[in-house]
C-alpha positions as semicolon CSV with decimal commas, in nm:
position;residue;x (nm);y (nm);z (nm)
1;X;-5,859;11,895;-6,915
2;X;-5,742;11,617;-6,699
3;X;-5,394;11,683;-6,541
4;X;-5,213;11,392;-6,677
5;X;-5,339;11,428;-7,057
6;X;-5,096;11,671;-7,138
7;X;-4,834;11,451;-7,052
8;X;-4,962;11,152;-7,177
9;X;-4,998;11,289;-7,500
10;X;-4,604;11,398;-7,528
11;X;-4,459;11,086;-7,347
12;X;-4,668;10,864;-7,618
13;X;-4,592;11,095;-7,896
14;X;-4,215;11,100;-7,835
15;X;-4,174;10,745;-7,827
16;X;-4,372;10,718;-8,171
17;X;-4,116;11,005;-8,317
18;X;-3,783;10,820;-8,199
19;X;-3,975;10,509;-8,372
20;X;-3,947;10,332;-8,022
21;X;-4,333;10,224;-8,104
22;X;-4,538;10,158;-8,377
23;X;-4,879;10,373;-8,445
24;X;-5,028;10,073;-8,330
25;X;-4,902;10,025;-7,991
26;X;-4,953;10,406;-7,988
27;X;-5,283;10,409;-7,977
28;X;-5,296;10,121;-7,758
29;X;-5,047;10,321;-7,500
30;X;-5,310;10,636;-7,541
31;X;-5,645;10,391;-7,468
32;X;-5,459;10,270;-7,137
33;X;-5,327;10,596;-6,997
34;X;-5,613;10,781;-7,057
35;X;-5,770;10,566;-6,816
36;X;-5,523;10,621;-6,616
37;X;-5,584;11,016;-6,656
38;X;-5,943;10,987;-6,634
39;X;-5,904;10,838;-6,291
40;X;-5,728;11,054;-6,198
41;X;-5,919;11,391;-6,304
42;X;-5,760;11,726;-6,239
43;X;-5,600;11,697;-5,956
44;X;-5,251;11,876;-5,905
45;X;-4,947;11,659;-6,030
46;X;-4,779;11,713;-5,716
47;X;-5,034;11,528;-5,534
48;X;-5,044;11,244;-5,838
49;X;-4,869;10,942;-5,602
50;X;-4,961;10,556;-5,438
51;X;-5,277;10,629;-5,404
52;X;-5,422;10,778;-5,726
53;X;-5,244;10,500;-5,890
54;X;-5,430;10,228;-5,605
55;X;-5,750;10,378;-5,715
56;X;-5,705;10,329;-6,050
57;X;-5,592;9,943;-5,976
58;X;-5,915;9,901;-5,805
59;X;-6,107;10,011;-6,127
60;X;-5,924;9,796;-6,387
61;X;-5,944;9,489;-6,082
62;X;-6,202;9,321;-6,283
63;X;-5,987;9,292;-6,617
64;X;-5,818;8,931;-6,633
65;X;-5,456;8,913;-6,479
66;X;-5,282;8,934;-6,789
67;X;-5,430;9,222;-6,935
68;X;-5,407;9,410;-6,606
69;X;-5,029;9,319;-6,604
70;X;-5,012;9,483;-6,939
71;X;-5,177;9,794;-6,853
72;X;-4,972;9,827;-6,535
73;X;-4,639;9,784;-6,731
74;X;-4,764;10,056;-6,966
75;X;-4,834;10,294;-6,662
76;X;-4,488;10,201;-6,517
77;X;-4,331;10,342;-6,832
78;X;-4,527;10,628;-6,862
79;X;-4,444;10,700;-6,462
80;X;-4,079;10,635;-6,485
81;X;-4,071;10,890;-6,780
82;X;-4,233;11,121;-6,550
83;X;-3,977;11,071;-6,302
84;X;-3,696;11,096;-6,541
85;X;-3,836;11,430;-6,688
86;X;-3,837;11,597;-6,355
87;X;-4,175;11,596;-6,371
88;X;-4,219;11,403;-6,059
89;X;-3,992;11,354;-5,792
90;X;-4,050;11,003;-5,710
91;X;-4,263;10,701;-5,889
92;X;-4,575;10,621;-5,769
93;X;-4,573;10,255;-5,928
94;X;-4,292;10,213;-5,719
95;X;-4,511;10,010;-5,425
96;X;-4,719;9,783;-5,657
97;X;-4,613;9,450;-5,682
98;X;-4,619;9,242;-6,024
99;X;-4,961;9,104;-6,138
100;X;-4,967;8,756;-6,093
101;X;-5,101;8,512;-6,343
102;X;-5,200;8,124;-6,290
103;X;-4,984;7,911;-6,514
104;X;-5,209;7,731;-6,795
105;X;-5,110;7,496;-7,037
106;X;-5,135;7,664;-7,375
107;X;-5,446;7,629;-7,557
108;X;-5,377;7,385;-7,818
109;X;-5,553;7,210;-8,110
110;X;-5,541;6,843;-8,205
111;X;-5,446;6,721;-8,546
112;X;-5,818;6,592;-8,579
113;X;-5,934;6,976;-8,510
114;X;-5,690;7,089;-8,735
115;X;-5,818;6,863;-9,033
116;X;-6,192;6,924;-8,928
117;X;-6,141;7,294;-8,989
118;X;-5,963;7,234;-9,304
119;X;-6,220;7,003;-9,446
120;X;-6,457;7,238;-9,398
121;X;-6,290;7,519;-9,585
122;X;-6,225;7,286;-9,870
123;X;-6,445;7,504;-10,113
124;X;-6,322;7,788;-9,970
125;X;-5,903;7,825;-10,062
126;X;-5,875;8,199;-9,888
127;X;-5,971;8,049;-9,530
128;X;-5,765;7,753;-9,613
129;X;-5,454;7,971;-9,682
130;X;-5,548;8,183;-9,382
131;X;-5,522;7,855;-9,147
132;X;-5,224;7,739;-9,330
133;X;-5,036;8,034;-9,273
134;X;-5,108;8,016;-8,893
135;X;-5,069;7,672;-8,841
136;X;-4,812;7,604;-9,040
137;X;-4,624;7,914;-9,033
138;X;-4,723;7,993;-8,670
139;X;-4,848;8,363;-8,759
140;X;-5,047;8,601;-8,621
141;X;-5,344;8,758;-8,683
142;X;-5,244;9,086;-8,787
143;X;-4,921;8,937;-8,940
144;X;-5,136;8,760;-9,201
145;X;-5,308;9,082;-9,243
146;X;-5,023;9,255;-9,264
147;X;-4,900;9,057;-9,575
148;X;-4,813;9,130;-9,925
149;X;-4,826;8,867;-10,208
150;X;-4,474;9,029;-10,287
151;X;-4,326;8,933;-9,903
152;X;-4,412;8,556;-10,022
153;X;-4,118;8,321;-10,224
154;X;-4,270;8,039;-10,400
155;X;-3,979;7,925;-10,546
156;X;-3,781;7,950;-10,175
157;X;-4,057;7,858;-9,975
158;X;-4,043;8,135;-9,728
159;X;-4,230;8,456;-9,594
160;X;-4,104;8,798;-9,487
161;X;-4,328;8,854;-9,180
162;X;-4,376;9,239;-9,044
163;X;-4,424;9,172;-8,689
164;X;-4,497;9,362;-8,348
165;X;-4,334;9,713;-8,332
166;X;-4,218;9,670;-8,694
167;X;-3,971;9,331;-8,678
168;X;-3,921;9,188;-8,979
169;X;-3,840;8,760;-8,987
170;X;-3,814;8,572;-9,256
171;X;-3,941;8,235;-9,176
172;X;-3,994;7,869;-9,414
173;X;-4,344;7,808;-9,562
174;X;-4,391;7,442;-9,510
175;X;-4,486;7,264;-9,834
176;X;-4,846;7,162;-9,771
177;X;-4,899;7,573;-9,624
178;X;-4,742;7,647;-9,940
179;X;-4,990;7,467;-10,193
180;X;-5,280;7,607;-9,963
181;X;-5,137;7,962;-10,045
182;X;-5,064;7,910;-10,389
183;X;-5,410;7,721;-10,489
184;X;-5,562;8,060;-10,357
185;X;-5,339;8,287;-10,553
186;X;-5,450;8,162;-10,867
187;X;-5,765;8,187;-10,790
188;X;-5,750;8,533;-10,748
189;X;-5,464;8,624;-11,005
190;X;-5,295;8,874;-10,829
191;X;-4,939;8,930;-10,814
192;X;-4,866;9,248;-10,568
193;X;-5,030;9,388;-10,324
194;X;-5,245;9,216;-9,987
195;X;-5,211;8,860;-10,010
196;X;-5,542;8,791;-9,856
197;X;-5,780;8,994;-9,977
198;X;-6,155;9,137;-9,930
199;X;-6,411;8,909;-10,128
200;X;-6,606;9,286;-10,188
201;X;-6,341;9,460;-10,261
202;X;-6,074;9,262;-10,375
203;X;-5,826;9,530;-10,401
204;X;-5,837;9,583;-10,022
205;X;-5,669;9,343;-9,777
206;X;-5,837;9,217;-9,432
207;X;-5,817;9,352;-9,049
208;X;-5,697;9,144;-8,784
209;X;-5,974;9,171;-8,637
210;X;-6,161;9,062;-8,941
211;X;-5,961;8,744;-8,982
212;X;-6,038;8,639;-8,598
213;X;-6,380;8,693;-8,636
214;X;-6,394;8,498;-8,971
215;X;-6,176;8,224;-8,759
216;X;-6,435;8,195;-8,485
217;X;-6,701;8,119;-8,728
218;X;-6,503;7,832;-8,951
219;X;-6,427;7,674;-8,586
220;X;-6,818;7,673;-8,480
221;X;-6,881;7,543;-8,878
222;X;-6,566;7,240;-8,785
223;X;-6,714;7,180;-8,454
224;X;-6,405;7,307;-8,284
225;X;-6,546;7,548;-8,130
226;X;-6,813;7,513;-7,853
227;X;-6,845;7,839;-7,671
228;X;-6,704;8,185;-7,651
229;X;-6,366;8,168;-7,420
230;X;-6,339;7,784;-7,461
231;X;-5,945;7,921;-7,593
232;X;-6,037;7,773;-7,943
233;X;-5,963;8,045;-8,131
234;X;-5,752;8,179;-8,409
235;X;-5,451;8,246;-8,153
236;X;-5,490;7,836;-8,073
237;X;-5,382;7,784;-8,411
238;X;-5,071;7,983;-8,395
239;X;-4,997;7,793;-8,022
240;X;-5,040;7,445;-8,178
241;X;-4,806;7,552;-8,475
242;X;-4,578;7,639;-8,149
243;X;-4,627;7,324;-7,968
244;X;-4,632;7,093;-8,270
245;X;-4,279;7,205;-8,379
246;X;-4,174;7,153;-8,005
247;X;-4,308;6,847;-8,009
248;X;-4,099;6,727;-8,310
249;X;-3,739;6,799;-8,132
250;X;-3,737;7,133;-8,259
251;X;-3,477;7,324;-8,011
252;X;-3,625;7,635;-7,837
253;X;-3,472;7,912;-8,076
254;X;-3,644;7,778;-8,370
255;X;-3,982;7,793;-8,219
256;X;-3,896;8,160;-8,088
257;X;-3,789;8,280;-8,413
258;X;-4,094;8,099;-8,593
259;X;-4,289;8,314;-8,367
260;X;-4,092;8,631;-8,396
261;X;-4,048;8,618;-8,002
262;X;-3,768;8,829;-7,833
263;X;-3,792;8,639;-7,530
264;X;-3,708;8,277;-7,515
265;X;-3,928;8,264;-7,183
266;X;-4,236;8,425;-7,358
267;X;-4,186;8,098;-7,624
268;X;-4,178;7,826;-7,331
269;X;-4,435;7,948;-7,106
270;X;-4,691;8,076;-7,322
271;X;-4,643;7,821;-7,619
272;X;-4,480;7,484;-7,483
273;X;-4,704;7,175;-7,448
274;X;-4,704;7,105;-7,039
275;X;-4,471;6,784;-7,032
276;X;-4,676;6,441;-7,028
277;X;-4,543;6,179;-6,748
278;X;-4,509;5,930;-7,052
279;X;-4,229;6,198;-7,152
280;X;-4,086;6,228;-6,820
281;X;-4,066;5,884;-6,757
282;X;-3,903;5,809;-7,102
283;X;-3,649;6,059;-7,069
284;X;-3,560;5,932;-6,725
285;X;-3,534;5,557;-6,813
286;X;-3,251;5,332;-6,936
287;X;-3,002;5,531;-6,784
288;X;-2,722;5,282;-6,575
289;X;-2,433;5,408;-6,353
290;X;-2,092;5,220;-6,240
């Protein structure tokens, strides 16, 4: 067995017992550090330092920035805990300096986009609900999988979202994401249980990952989509929700509660339009002194 397994497996275990993470990011913790172990291999812990952890840097070097910054803040964790447990005596992330990322301007999509993709899920009212609640509602993938027709108020217009590691928000449904949802509720004449649900089975909800994919294929049917990694994809929609309520005057805690942040930085530098001169040069003008 590889030397840091062991460990692994009760660091990552722990944290899911003290309900620190959800059985999701679990298994997401378990997929990165056993890459980490595998690099590793059997070698004594005592020798487990810079190095092994460079070599293991050098393997995941092809990965794009931000997902290497993830997986590095995972191992960081799992090191410190090490540390802390007297397992090691000092941390061998300690030398690596953060992962940088080039700033983008969020991926974004036009209001013409938006109503291309629409129009062409007029005759279908699940896929229209499904961009509704993204759009308007600024969700997630998985948090529209993740919902009940019982965590949706018609008559208050609002949704109880279960978000990452288990947060709960309860956010407005805007009145046009509203009629999308309800149009597709009576066509399926449920009242508990998934809210959007499997065409073949219709007592089962969908995966995430089954939404995104469905996503990516309504885009190529809108012509919104051109290519793979063109950034037109079902996350855009939740981004131009973002960006869109920005746009309108919204102050920066609304947008990061929309969105279920617990960062206001994550909100502004992932999900803010880049400022236009236009809107520089307005702000600036008219102003007199004296």
């Amino acid at each position: 067995m590889e030397t840091l397994t062991p460990y692994l497996t009760q660091y990552v275990r722990g944290r899911r017992n003290r309900g620190e993470i959800t059985a999701s990011t679990a298994r997401d913790y378990v997929w990165t550090l056993s890459g980490l172990a595998g690099s590793y291999g059997q070698r004594p812990l005592r020798m487990f330092g810079p190095a092994a952890v460079d070599r293991w840097l050098e393997q995941i070097g092809h990965l794009a920035a931000a997902t290497r910054r993830e997986y590095l803040s995972r191992a960081r964790m799992f090191t410190r805990w090490l540390v802390d447990t007297g397992n090691l005596r000092t941390d061998p992330t300690a030398h690596v300096p953060p992962v940088r990322q080039a700033r983008h301007a969020p991926r974004t999509l036009t209001s013409d986009q938006v109503g291309d993709l629409l129009r062409v899920l007029t005759p279908n009212p699940r896929g229209a609900a499904v961009v509704w609640l993204m759009v308007g509602c600024g969700l997630r993938c998985c948090e529209v999988a993740r919902l009940h027709v019982e965590d949706y108020d018609p008559r208050g217009l609002t949704v109880t979202v279960n978000g990452k590691s288990g947060h709960e928000r309860i956010i407005p449904v805007p009145a046009e994401a509203a009629a999308s949802v309800d149009r597709y509720l009576d066509r399926v004449g449920v009242t508990a249980g998934p809210l959007i649900r499997s065409e073949l089975v219709p007592t089962q909800g969908l995966s995430a990952k089954t939404l995104s994919g469905y996503m990516r294929g309504w885009m190529f049917a809108a012509g919104v989509k051109r290519g793979a990694y063109d950034g037109r994809s079902a996350h855009a929609l939740r981004r131009t929700a973002a960006s869109d309520v920005a746009d309108r005057g919204a102050d920066v805690r609304v947008v990061q509660e929309m969105l279920g942040h617990q960062r206001v930085e994550t909100t502004v530098k992932h999900y803010y339009r880049r400022v236009t001169i236009q809107q520089m040069r307005d702000a600036m003008s008219g102003r007199t002194y004296g």
